[in-house]
C-alpha positions as CSV (number, residue, x, y, z in Angstrom):
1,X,0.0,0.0,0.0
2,X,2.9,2.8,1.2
3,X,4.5,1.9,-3.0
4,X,0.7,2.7,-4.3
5,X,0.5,5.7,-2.4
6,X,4.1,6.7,-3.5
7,X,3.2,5.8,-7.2
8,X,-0.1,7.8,-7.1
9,X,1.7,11.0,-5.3
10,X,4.4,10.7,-8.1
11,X,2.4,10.8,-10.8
12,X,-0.3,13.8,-9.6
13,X,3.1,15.8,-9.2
14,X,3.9,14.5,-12.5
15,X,0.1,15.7,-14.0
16,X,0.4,19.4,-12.1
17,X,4.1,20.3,-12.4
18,X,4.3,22.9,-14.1
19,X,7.3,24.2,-16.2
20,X,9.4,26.8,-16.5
21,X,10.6,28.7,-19.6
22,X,13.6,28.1,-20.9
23,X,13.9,30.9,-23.2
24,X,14.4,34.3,-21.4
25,X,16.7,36.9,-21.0
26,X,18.7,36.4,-17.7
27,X,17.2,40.0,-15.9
28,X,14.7,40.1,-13.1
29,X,11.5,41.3,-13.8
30,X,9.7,43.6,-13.7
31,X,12.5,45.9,-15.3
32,X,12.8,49.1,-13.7
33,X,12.1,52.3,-15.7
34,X,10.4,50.3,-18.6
35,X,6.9,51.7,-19.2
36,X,3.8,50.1,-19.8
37,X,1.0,51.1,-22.4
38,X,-1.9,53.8,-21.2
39,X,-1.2,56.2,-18.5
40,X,0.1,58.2,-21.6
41,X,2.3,55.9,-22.7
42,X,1.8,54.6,-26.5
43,X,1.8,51.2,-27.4
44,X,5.0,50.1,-30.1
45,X,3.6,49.8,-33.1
46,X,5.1,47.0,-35.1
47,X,6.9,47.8,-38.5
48,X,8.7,44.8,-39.3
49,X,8.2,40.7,-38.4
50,X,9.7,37.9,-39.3
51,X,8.3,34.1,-38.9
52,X,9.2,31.7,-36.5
53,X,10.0,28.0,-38.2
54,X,9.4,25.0,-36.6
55,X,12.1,22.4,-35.4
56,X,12.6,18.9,-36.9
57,X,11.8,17.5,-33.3
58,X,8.9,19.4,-32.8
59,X,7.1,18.8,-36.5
60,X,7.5,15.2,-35.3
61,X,6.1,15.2,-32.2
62,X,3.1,17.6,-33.7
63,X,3.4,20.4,-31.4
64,X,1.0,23.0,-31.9
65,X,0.1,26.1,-30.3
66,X,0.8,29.8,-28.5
67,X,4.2,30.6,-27.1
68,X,3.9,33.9,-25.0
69,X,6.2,36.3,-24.9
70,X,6.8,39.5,-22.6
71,X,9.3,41.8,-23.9
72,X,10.8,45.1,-24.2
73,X,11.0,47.5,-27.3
74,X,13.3,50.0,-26.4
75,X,14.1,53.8,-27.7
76,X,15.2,52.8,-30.9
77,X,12.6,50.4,-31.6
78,X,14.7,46.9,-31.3
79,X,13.7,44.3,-28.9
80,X,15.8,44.3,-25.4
81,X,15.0,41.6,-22.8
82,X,12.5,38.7,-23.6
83,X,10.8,36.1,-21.2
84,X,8.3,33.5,-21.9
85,X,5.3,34.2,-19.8
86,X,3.4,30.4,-21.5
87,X,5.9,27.6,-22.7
88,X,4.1,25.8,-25.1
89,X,7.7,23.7,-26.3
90,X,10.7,23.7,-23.6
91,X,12.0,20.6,-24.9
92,X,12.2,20.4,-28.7
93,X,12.7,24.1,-29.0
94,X,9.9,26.2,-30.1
95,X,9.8,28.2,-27.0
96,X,13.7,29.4,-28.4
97,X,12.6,29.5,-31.8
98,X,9.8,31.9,-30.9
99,X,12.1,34.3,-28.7
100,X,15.1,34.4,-31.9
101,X,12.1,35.4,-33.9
102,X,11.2,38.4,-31.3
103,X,14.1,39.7,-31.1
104,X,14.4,40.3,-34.8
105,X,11.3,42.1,-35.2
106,X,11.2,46.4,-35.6
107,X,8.8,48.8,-33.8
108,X,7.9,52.4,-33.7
109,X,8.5,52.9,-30.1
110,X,6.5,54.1,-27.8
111,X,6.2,57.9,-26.7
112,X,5.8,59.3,-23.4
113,X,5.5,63.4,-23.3
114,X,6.1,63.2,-26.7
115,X,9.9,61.5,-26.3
116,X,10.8,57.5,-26.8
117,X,10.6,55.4,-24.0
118,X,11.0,51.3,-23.2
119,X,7.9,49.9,-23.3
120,X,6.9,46.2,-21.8
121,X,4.8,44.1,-24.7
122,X,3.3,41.5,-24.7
123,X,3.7,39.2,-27.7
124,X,2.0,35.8,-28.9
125,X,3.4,34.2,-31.5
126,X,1.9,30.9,-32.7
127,X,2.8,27.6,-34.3
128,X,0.5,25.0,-36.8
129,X,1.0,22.6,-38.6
130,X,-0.3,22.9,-42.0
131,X,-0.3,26.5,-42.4
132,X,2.6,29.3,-41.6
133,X,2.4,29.8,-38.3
134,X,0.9,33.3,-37.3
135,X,2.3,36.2,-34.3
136,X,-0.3,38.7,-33.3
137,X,0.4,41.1,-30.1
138,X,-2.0,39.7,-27.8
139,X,-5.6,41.1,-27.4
140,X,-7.1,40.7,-24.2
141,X,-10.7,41.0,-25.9
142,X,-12.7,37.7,-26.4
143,X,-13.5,36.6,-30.2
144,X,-16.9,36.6,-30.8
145,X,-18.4,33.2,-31.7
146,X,-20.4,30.2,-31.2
147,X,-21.2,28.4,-27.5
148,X,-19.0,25.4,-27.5
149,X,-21.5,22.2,-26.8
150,X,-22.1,21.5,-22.9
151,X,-21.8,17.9,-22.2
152,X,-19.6,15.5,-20.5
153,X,-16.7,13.4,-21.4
154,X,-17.8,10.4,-23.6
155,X,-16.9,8.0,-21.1
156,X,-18.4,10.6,-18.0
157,X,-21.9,8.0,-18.9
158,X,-24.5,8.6,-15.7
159,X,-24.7,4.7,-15.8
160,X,-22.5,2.2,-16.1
161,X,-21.2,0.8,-19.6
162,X,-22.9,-2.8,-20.4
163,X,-20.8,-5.0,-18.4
164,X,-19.3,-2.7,-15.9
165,X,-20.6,-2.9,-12.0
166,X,-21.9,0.4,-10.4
167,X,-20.8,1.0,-6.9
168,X,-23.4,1.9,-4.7
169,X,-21.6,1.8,-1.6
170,X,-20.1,5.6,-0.8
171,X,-18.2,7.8,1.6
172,X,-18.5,11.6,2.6
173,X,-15.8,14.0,3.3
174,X,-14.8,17.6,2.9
175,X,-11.9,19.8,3.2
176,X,-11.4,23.2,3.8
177,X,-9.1,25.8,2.9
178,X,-8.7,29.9,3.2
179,X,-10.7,30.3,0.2
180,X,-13.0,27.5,-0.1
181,X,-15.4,24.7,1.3
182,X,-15.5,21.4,-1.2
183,X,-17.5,18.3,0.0
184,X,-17.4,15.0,-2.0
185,X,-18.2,12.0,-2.2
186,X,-16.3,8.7,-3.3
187,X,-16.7,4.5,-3.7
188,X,-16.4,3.0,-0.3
189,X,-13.1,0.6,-2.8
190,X,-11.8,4.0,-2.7
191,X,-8.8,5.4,-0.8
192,X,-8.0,8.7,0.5
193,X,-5.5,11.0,0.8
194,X,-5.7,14.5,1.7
195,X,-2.3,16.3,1.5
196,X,-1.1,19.1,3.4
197,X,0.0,20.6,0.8
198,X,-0.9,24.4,-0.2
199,X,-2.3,23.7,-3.8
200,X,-3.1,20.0,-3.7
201,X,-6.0,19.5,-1.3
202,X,-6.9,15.5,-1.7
203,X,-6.1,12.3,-3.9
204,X,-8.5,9.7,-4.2
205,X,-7.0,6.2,-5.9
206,X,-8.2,3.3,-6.6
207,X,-6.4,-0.3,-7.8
208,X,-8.2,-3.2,-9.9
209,X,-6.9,-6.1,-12.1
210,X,-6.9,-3.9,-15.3
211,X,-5.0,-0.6,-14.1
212,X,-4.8,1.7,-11.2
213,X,-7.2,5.0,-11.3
214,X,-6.3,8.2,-9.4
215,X,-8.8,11.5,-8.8
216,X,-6.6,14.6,-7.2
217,X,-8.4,18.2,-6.3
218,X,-6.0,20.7,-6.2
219,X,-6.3,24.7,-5.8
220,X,-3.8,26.0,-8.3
221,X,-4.4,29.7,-8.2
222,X,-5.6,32.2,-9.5
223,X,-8.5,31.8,-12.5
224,X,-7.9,33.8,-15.7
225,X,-11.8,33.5,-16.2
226,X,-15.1,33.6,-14.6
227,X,-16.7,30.3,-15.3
228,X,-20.3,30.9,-14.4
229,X,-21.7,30.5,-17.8
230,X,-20.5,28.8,-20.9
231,X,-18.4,30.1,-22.8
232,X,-17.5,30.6,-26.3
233,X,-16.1,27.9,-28.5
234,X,-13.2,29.9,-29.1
235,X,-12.7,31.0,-25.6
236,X,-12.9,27.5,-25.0
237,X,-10.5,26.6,-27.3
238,X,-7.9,29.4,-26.1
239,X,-8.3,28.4,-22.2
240,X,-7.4,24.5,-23.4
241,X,-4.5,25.6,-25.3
242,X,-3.2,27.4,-22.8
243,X,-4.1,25.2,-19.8
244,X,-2.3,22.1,-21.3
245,X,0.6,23.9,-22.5
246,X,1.6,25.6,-19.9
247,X,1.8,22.4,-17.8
248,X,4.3,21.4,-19.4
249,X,3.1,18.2,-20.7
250,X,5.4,15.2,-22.5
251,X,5.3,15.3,-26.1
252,X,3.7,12.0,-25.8
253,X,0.7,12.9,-23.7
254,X,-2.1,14.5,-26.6
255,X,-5.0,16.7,-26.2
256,X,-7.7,14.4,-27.8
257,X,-10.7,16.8,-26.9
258,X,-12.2,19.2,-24.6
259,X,-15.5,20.7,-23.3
260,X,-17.6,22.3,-20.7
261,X,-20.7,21.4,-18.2
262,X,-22.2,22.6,-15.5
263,X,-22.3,22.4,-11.8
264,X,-23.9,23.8,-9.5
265,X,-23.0,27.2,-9.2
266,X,-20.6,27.1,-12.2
267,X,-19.0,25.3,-15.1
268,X,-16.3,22.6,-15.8
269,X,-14.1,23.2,-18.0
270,X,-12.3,20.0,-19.4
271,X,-10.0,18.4,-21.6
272,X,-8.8,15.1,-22.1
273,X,-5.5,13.7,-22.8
274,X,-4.1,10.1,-23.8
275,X,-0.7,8.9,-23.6
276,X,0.9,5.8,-24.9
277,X,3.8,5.9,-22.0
278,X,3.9,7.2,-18.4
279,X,6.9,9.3,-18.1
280,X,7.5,9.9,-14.5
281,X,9.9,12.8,-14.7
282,X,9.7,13.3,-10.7
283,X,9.2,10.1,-9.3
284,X,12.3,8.2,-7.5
285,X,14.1,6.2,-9.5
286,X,13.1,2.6,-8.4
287,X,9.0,3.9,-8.4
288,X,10.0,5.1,-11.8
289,X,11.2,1.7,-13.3
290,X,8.2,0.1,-11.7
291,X,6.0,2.5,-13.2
292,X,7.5,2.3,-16.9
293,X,7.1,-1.9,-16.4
294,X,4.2,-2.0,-14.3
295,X,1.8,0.6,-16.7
296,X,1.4,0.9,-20.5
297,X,-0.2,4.5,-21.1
298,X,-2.7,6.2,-19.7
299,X,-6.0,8.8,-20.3
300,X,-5.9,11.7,-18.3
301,X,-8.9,14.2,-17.8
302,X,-8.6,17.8,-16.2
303,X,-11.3,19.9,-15.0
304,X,-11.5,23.0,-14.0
305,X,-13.7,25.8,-12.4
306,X,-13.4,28.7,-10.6
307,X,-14.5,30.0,-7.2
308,X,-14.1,33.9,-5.4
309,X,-11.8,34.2,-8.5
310,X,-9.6,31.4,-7.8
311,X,-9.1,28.0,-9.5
312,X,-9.8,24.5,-8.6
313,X,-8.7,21.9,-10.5
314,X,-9.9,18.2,-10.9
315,X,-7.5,15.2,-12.3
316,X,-8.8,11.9,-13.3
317,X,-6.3,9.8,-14.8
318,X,-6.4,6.3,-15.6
319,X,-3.1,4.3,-15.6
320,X,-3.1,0.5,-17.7
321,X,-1.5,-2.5,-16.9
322,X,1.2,-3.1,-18.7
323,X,0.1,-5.7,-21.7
324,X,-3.6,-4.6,-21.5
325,X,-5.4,-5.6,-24.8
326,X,-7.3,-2.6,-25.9
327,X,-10.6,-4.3,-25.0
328,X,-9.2,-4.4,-22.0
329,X,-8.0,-0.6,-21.4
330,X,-11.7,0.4,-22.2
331,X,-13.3,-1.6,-19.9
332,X,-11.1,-0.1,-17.6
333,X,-11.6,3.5,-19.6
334,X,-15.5,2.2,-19.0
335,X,-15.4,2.0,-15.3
336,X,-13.1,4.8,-14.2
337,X,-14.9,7.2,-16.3
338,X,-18.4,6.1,-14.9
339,X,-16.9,6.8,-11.2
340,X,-14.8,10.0,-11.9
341,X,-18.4,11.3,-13.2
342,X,-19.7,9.9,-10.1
343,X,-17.3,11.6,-8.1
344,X,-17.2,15.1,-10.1
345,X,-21.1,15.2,-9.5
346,X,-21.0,14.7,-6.1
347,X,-18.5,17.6,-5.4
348,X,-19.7,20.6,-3.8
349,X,-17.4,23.5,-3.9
350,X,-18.4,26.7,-1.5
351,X,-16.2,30.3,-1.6
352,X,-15.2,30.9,2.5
C-alpha cells in the first residue's frame, strides 16, 4: 500500500508540475524604468516581423500552439530583454525558436510626453501545422463566436457501460481551505489521501486487475476567467491551449478533446488527454522503473472551475496495466470514467 501511495503521489506531481521557460533573458523582472502602455504611454507599433519556423523534433512530435512572450522595445525600436510568460515547447525548442524570432522584429517605439521610451509588450506568436504559423500582439478581448456544446466526457456516462458494476456503496468528506469549502463523495473501494500541501488539497485512488485509477483536487491559483456560464467555443478553445501547455506536458501525452458542463453554481471546464507511455519525470528512480514496467499509457482528464476568482482543479487519470489488450484498457476507460463522473457530480465546492 505505502508503494501505491508513493506511485499515485508521483504521478499527480507528474500531471500538475508545471514548467518553467527556458527561453528568457537572464534580468529580473519587472525591469525598472520600462513603461507600460496607457497612463500616456503609447503602445509600439510594429513595423517589421519575421516568422518563427518550426524544429525537426517538434514537427515530429506535432506540437501546436501559442508561445507567450513578454518583452521590451526600447528607444530605438529593437527588442531588449524577452521572457516567456506560456511555454508551449521547452523541450524540442519552439519556445527558443519563438524568442530568436522576437528579437528580430522592428517597432515604432513608444512615446511618453512626446519623447521614446522602453515599453513592456506583450507578444504571442503561434505555431500549426499545416499552415505558416501566425504572431499577433496579444488582445485581451474575447472573439466573438459560437457556445461550445455543454456535455460531458464520452466515457463521464450517468450509468454504467454494459458490463461494468456500479458502486453503490459511498463515503463523505470535505476539506477546507482559506478560500474554499469542497464536499465530495467517493466509492467506499476508494482510498483517501488528503495532503497538506498548499495547492493540492486531496487524492482519491483506486487499484483493480486492469489498471490503477487516481482523482486529485487541487487549488492551483488564480483563475484567468469567470466560469459561471459557458463560454464561447473559441474562448474555449484558447483556455485549453493554454491550460495544457503551460503544464508542461510530455510530447507524448495529446489533447484528444475538450468541453464544458455545469455544476452547481458554475462550469467545468475540461479536456482530455491520452498517452501511450507514463513518463514519470519526478518520481524516484526505483517507483520510476516500476512505473515504466508495471503501466502501459494512460488517459488523463482535467477539469477545472473557478470559485471567489480562484481555480480548482480536478485530475482523473487512468493508468493501464502493462500488456492490456485494448478491450481491455476500455473496460477499464468504462469503469473509471463512470466513477470520476460519479465523483465530479457529487462535489460541492463553497467560496469561505
Amino acid at each position: 500500500m505505502a508503494e501505491l501511495v508513493a506511485l499515485v503521489l508521483s504521478l499527480a506531481v507528474f500531471i500538475q508540475q508545471p514548467s518553467s521557460p527556458q527561453a528568457a533573458d537572464a534580468v529580473s523582472w519587472p525591469i525598472p524604468g520600462v513603461e507600460r502602455p496607457g497612463d500616456g504611454v503609447t503602445s509600439p507599433i510594429l513595423i517589421h516581423e519575421t516568422k518563427p519556423n518550426y524544429t525537426g523534433e517538434a514537427m515530429r512530435a506535432r506540437v501546436q500552439g501559442l508561445v507567450v512572450m513578454e518583452c521590451v522595445v526600447e528607444v530605438d525600436g529593437s527588442v531588449g530583454p524577452v521572457r516567456v510568460t506560456r511555454s508551449l515547447d521547452p523541450v524540442y525548442g519552439l519556445d527558443d525558436a519563438a524568442v530568436r524570432t522576437l528579437k528580430q522584429w522592428r517597432f515604432r517605439p513608444g512615446m511618453k510626453d512626446g519623447a521614446p521610451v522602453r515599453v513592456a509588450l506583450i507578444v504571442e506568436m503561434s505555431f500549426t501545422l499545416g499552415r505558416d504559423a501566425g504572431v499577433r500582439p496579444a488582445d485581451p478581448a474575447l472573439n466573438p463566436g459560437t457556445t461550445a456544446p455543454v456535455a460531458w466526457p464520452d466515457a463521464f456516462t450517468e450509468s454504467p457501460r454494459t458490463g461494468v458494476a456500479s458502486t453503490t456503496t459511498w463515503r463523505v468528506d470535505s476539506i477546507e481551505t482559506s478560500i474554499v469549502n469542497v464536499r465530495f463523495a467517493y466509492p467506499s473501494n476508494w482510498s483517501a489521501l488528503k495532503s497538506a500541501e498548499a495547492d493540492r488539497l486531496l487524492t482519491l485512488y483506486s487499484e483493480s486487475p486492469l489498471g490503477t485509477r487516481t482523482l486529485s483536487i487541487s487549488q492551483p491559483g488564480a483563475s484567468p476567467l469567470v466560469l459561471d456560464k459557458p463560454l464561447q467555443q473559441a474562448t474555449l478553445d484558447a483556455f485549453v491551449l493554454g491550460a495544457s501547455r503551460a503544464a508542461g506536458l510530455p510530447a507524448n501525452l495529446h489533447v484528444v478533446k475538450s468541453g464544458q458542463v455545469l455544476r452547481p453554481g458554475g462550469l467545468w471546464l475540461w479536456f482530455e488527454m491520452t498517452a501511450s507511455s507514463i513518463e514519470p519525470r519526478t518520481a524516484p528512480a526505483a517507483l520510476a522503473d516500476r512505473i515504466r514496467t508495471d503501466y502501459d499509457g494512460m488517459r488523463l482528464w482535467t477539469f477545472t472551475t473557478a470559485v471567489s476568482g480562484k481555480s480548482v482543479s480536478v485530475f482523473c487519470a487512468v493508468m493501464h496495466r502493462a500488456n492490456s489488450t485494448e478491450a481491455d484498457k476500455e473496460q477499464e476507460i468504462g469503469l473509471a470514467g463512470f466513477e470520476f463522473g460519479e465523483i465530479l457530480r457529487r462535489i460541492s465546492i463553497e467560496p469561505r
